[in-house]
C-alpha positions in Angstrom: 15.6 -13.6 -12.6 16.9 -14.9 -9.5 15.9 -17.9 -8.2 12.6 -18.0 -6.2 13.2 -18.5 -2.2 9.4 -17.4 -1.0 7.1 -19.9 -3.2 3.4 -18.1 -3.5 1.0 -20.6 -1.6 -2.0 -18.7 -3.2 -4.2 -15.9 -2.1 -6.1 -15.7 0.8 -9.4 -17.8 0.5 -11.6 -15.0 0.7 -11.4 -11.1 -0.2 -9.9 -9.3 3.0 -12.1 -7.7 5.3 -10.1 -6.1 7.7 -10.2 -2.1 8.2 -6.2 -1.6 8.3 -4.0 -0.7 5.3 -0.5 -1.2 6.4 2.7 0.2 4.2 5.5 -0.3 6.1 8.6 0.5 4.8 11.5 -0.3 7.1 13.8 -3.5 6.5 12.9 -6.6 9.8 16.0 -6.9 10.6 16.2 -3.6 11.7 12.7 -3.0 12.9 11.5 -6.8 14.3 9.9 -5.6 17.2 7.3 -3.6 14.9 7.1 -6.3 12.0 6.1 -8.6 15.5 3.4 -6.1 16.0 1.9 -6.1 12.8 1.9 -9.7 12.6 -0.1 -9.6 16.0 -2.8 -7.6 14.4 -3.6 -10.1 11.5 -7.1 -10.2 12.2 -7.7 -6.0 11.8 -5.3 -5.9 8.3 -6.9 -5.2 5.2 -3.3 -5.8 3.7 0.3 -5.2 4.3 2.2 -3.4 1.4 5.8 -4.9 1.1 8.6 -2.8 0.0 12.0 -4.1 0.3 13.8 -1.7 -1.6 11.3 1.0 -3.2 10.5 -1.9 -5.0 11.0 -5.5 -5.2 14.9 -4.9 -5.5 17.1 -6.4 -7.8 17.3 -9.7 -5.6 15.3 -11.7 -3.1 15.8 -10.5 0.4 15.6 -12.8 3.1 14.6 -11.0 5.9 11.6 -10.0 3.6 10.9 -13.3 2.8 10.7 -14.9 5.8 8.2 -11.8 7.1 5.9 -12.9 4.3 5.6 -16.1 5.2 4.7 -15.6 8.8 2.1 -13.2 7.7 1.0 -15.6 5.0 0.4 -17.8 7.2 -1.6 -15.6 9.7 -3.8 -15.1 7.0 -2.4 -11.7 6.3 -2.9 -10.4 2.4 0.0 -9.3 0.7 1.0 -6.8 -1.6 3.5 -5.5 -3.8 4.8 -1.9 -3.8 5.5 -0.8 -7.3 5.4 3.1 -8.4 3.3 4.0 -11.5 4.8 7.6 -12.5 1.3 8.8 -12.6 1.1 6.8 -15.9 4.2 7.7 -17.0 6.0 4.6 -16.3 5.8 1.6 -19.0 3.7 -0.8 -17.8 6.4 -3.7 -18.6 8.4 -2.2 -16.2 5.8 -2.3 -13.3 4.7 -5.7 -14.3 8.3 -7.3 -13.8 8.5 -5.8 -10.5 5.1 -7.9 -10.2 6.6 -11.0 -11.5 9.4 -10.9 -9.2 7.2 -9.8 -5.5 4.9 -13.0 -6.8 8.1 -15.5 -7.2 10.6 -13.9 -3.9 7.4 -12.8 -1.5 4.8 -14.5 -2.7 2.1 -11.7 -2.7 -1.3 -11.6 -3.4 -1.6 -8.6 -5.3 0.1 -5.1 -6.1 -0.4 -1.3 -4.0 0.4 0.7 -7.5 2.0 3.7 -6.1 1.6 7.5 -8.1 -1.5 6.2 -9.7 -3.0 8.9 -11.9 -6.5 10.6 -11.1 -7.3 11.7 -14.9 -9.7 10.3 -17.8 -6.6 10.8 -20.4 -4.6 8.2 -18.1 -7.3 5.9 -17.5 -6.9 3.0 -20.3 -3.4 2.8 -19.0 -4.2 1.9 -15.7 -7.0 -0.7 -17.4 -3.9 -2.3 -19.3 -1.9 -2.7 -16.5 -4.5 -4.0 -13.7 -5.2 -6.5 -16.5 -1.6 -7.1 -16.7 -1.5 -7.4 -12.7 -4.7 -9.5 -13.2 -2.9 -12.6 -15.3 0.3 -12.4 -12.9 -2.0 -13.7 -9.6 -3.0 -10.3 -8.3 -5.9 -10.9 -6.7 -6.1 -7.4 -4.8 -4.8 -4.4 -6.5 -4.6 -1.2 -4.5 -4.7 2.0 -6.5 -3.2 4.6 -4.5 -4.5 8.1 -6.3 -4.3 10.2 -3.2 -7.0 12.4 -4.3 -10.8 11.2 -5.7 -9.9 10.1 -9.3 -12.1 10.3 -12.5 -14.8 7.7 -11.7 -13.5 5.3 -15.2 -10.4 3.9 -12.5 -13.0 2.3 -9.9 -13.8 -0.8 -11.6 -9.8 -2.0 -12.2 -9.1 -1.4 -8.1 -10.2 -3.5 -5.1 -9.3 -0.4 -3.5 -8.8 3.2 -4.5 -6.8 5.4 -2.0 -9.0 8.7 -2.5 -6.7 10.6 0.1 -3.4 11.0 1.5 -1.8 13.7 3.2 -1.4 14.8 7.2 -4.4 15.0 9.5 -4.5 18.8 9.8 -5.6 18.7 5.9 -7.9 15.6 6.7 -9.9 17.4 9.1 -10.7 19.7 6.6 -11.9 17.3 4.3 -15.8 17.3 4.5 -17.5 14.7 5.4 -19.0 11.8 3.1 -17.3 13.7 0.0 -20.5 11.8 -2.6 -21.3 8.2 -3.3 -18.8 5.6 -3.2 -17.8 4.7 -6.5 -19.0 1.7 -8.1 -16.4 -1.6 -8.0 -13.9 -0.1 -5.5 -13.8 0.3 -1.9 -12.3 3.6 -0.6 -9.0 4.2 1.6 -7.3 7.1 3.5 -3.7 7.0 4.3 -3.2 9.7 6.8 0.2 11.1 8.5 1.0 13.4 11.5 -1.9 12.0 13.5 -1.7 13.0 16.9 -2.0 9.9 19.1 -5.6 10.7 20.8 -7.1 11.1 17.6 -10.0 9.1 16.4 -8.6 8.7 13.2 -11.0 5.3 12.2 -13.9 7.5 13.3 -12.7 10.1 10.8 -12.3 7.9 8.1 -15.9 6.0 8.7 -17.7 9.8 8.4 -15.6 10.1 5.1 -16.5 7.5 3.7 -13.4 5.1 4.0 -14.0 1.5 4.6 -9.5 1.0 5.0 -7.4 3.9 6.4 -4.3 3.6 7.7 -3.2 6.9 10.3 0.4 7.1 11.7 2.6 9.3 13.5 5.3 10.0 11.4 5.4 13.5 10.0 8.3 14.6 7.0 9.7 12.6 4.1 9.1 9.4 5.7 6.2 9.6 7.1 5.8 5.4 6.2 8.6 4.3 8.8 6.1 4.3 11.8 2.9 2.2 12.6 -0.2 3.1 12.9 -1.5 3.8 16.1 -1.9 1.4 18.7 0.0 -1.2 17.1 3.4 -1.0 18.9 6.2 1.7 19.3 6.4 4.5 18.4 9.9 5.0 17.2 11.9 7.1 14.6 11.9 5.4 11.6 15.2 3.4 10.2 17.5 4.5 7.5 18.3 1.0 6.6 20.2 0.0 3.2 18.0 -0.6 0.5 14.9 -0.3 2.0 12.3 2.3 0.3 12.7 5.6 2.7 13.3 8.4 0.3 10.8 10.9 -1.1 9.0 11.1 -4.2 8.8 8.5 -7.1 9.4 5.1 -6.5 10.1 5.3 -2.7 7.3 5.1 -0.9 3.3 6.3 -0.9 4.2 10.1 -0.8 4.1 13.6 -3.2 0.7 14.0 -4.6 1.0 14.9 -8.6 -2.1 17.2 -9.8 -4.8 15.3 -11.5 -3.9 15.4 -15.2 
């Protein structure tokens, strides 16, 4: 492992309280005007999911580094991007990318990516939040996309119960059932047109986080939410996490298995 350049100063004191789930996925040194914004709304961020390189990469980034410690410093929880495979993926694997956001970034916790939504998957998931437990992770984000099989809410902080572009949102019905016990709900919504009341939708379905953004297509995760700065095309940086699919960013539901 490389050497650590971004020592962890701890998690925040308390569990965050903001309303704003932010996974941006474009490099700062490409995009400082919108890592300046982000910063600016401290006080409104749940979290801010870090993802140098669809992952932690295979070496510190500085650029990265030096982001998380302003927003560490703001107060700002952060978290580690790492893709699950739906449970396919061996845990050891996502726990080393773990390890190395906790020594390079110093995060406070993990957004586990491609998270399955079925029973037969469930002690998985209960091996590796405990995993993600004994790193430091003192918020783990759960990012199912669809409501899961009610045994995953007591391993998440947070359970992302929805993800997909605002024309199927709006067809979601409102307060789908009783918040599950131990978790608190998100939406992550894309293609949001910009006069859209898209934290009114997520209050009347039930989502106490949501994150709603612009960007439509395969990278829908380059561009902020609304009213936190431009809004620009997306970057197609080097080694930053703007694909599709596995591994890349929060995108490509899998069906419940």
């Amino acid at each position: 492992m490389n050497t650590p350049i971004n020592t962890p100063t701890g998690p925040p004191t308390s569990t965050p309280t903001g309303t704003l789930l932010v996974p941006y996925y474009e490099h700062p040194s490409v995009r400082p005007a919108e890592w300046a914004a982000i910063l600016a709304a401290a006080p409104r961020l749940y979290a801010v999911v870090l993802n140098p390189a669809s992952g932690p990469g295979d070496r510190p980034d500085a650029a990265f580094a030096q982001t998380a410690a302003r927003l560490r410093t703001a107060g700002v929880t952060l978290l580690g991007y790492a893709d699950t495979g739906y449970g396919a993926r061996p845990y050891e694997d996502v726990e080393d990318e773990l390890r190395r956001y906790r020594a390079w970034y110093g995060t406070h916790g993990a957004f586990l990516d491609q998270a399955a939504s079925g029973a037969g998957e469930a002690r998985h998931y209960e091996r590796l939040t405990t995993a993600a437990r004994s790193l430091g992770c003192v918020t783990l984000v759960l990012n199912h996309g669809t409501r899961p099989h009610p045994a995953y809410a007591p391993l998440a902080d947070l359970q992302v119960t929805f993800e997909g572009p605002w024309s199927a949102y709006l067809r979601t019905p409102a307060r789908p059932g009783p918040r599950p016990a131990g978790a608190r709900v998100c939406h992550l919504v894309y293609g949001v047109p910009p006069d859209a009341d898209a934290a009114g939708a997520a209050r009347a379905r039930g989502a106490a986080v949501h994150c709603a953004v612009p960007g439509t297509g395969a990278h829908p995760w380059g561009t902020l939410p609304h009213g936190l700065g431009p809004r620009v095309p997306p970057a197609r940086s080097p080694g930053t996490g703007t694909g599709t699919g596995i591994g890349t960013e929060p995108s490509g539901r899998a069906p419940a298995r």
